[in-house]
C-alpha positions in Angstrom: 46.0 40.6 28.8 42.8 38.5 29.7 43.4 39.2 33.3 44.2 43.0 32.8 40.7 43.1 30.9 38.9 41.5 33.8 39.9 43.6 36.2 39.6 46.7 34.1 35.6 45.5 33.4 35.1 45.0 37.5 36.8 48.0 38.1 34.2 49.9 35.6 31.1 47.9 36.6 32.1 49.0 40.5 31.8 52.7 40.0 28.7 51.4 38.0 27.1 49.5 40.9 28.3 52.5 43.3 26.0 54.6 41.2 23.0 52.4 40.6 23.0 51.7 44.3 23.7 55.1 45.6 20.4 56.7 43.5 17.8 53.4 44.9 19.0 53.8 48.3 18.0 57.5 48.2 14.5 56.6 46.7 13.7 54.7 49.4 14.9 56.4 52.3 14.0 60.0 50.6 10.5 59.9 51.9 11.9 59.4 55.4 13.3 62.9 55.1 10.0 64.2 55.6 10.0 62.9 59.3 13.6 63.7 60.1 12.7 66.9 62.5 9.6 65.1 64.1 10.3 63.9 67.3 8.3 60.8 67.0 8.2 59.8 63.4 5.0 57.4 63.0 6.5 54.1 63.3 3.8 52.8 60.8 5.8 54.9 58.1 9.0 54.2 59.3 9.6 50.5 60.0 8.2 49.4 56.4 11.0 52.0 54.7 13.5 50.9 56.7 12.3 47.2 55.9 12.2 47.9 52.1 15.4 49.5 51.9 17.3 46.7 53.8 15.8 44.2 51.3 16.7 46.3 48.4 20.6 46.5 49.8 20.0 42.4 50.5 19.5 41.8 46.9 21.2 44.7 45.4 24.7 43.1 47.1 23.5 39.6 46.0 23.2 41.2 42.7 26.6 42.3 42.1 28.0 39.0 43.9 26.0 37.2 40.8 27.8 39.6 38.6 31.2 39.1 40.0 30.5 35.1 39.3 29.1 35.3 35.8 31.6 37.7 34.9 34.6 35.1 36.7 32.7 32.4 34.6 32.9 34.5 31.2 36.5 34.8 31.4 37.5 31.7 32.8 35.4 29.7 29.8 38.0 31.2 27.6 40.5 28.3 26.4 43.8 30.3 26.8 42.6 30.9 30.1 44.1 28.5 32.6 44.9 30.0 35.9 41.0 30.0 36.4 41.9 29.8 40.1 43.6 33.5 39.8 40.7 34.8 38.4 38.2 33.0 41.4 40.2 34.9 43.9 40.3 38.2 42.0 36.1 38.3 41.2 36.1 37.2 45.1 38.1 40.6 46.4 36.1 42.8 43.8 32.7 41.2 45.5 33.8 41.9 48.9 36.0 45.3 48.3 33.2 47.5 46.9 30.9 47.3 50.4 34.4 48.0 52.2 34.6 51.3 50.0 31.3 52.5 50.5 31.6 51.8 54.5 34.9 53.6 54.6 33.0 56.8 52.7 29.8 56.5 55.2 32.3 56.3 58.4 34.0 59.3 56.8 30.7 61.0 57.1 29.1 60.1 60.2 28.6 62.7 62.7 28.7 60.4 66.2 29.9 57.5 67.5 27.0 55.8 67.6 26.1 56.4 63.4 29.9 55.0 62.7 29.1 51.8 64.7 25.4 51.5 63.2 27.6 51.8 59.7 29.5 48.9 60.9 27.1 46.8 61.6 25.4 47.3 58.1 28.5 46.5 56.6 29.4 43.3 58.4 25.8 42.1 57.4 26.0 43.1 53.9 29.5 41.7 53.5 28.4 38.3 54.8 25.9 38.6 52.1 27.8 39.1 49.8 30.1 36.7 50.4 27.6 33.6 51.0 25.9 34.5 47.7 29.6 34.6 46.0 30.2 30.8 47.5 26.5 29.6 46.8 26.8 31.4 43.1 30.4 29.6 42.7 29.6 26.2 43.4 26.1 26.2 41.8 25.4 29.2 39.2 22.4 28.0 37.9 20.4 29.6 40.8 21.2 32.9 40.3 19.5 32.9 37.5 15.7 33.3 38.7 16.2 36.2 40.6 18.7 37.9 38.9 19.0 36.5 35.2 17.0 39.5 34.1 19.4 42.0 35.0 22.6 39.6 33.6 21.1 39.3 30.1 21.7 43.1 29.1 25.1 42.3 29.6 25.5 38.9 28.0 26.3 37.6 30.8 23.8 35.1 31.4 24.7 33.0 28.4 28.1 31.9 30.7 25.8 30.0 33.4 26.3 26.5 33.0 22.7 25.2 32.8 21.4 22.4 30.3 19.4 25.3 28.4 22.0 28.3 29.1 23.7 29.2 25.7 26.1 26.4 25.2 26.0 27.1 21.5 26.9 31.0 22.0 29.7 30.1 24.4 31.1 27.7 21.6 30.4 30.3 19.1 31.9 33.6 21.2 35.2 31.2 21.6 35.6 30.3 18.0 35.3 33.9 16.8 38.0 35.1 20.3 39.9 32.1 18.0 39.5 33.4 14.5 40.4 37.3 15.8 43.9 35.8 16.6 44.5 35.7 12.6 46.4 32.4 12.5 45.6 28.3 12.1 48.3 28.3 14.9 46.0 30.1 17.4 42.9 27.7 16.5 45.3 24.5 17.3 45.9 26.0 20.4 42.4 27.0 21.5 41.2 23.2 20.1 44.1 21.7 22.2 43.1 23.5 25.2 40.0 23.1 25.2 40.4 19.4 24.9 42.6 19.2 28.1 40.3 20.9 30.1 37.7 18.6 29.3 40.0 15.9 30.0 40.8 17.5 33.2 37.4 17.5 34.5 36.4 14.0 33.7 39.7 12.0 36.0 41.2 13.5 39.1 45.3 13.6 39.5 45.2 9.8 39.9 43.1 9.4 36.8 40.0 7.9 38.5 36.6 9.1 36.9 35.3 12.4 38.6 31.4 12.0 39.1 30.2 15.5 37.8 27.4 17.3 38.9 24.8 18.8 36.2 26.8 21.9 35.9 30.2 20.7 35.5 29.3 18.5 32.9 27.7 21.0 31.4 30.8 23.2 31.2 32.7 19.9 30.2 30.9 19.6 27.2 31.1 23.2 26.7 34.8 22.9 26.2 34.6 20.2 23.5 32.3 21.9 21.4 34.9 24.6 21.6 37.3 22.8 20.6 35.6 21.2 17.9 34.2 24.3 16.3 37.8 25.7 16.6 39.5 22.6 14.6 36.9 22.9 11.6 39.0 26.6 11.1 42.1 24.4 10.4 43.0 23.4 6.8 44.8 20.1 6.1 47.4 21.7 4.2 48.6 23.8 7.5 48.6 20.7 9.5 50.5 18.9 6.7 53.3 21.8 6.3 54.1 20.4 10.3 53.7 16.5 9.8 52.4 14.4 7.0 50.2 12.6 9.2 49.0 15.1 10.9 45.9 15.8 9.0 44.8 12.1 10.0 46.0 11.8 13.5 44.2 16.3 14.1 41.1 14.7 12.6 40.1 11.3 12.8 41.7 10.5 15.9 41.4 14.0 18.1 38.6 15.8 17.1 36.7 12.7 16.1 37.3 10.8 19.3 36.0 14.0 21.6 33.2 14.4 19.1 32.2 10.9 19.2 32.6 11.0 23.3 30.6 14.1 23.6 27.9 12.3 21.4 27.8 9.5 23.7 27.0 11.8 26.4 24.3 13.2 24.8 22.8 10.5 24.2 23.6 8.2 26.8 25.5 5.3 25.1 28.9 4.2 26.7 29.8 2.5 23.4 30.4 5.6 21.9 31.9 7.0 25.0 34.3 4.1 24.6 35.4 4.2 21.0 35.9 8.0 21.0 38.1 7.3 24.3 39.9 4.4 22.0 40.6 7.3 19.3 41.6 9.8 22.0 44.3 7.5 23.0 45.9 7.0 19.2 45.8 10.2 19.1 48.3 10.8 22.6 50.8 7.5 21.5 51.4 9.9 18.2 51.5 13.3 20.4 54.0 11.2 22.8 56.4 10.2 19.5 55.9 14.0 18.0 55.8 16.0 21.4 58.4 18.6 21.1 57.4 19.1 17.6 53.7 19.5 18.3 54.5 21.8 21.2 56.4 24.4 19.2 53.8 24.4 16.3 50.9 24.0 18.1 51.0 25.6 21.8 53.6 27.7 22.4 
């Protein structure tokens, strides 16, 4: 369903974009129409409205490449979201389909050989745009904020850039509530759960040596345990008890409490903490590894 709902938003923010960039490319080249039967249109005129609107499709495509990205990171920060891969490839062919549209329409349109292979050439350099500000974005989102943070805020979306001052305490809140919507303490397990293994999956690689984060990742990292912490405080004893008796104790002194104390350490720079809450993360996996199948079917699945 999360996937259905991303593609239905790109595919609604599209004709959007189509529109918001159809109207500013006819105020800047409108005034050019006043030159269109002169022979010799004064090149003073002429070169800087051509210059302006070429800079105005440059961003305006870097734009919605930084929209395709925040909106990828939005739905990918969801816990129950883990093909985030799927989704990377998805915002990727919305980025890059939407100039291929538009050329399509313009070659449609043209009236000579010559305009269809002046649309061509537009389009290969706005696609490259688009695509090199979809990679840069990707890899490092924070700096797409300064020139196009303003126009991502309307939507929300500037709260999902992983920056050390970028809404880490709305993402954790906007997950907890997508958690509480669910209706069930079975739904919250999951969502703390997840969110702990992705955490976990960012510090180690697949041979469980440590990963050296960069600013962002860690970031995100420590987005995910707050998430999962603020989902496990929705979880009442009793429900956990109902599937183990000592589950209450292993949920919350020995899960929640070892990512909290980890995450603390981080914070605040102390490996001792880092270590204990590690030392309580592992209790908690020798009691998941005697209790497996029963924690699967009334936790997870």
């Amino acid at each position: 369903m999360n996937f259905i709902f991303f593609n239905i938003v790109l595919l609604l923010a599209g004709f959007l974009a189509v529109l918001i960039f159809s109207i500013g490319l006819m105020a800047f080249l409108a005034p050019m129409a006043l030159f269109a039967k002169s022979k010799s249109p004064p090149k003073a005129v002429m070169l800087p409205l051509l210059g302006i609107a070429g800079i105005y499709q440059i961003y305006f495509w870097g734009f919605w490449s930084a929209f395709c990205v925040a909106m990828t990171l939005k739905f990918t920060h969801k816990p129950e979201v883990t093909w985030n891969w799927l989704y990377w490839i998805t915002g990727f062919i919305w980025c890059t389909s939407l100039i291929g549209w538009l050329a399509h329409k313009e070659k449609q349109s043209s009236q000579s050989l010559e305009e269809a292979r002046g649309i061509q050439k537009g389009t290969t350099l706005y696609s490259l745009v688009a695509v090199v500000a979809f990679l840069v974005f990707s890899f490092f989102p924070s700096i797409l904020l300064p020139p196009y943070g303003w126009a991502l805020k309307p939507f929300g979306l500037h709260r999902y850039i992983d920056t050390k001052d970028a809404g880490n305490a709305v993402i954790t809140e906007s997950v907890h509530s997508h958690a509480l919507k669910s209706g069930s303490e079975k739904a919250l397990c999951k969502t703390t759960i997840i969110s702990f293994i992705k955490a976990h999956r960012m510090m180690s690689d697949d041979k469980g040596r440590v990963v050296q984060l960069s600013a962002d990742e860690e970031a995100q990292m420590k987005n995910f345990i707050r998430s999962g912490i603020t989902a496990a405080s929705g979880v009442s004893d009793s429900y956990l008890r109902g599937i183990h008796p000592d589950l209450p104790k292993e949920f919350r002194e020995h899960l929640v409490e070892g990512w909290r104390l980890y995450l603390n350490g981080l914070e605040s720079s102390e490996p001792r903490k880092q270590i204990e809450g590690i030392q309580l993360i592992q209790r908690w996996e020798i009691f998941k590894g005697k209790n497996a199948d029963l924690l699967y079917e009334s936790l997870i699945k």
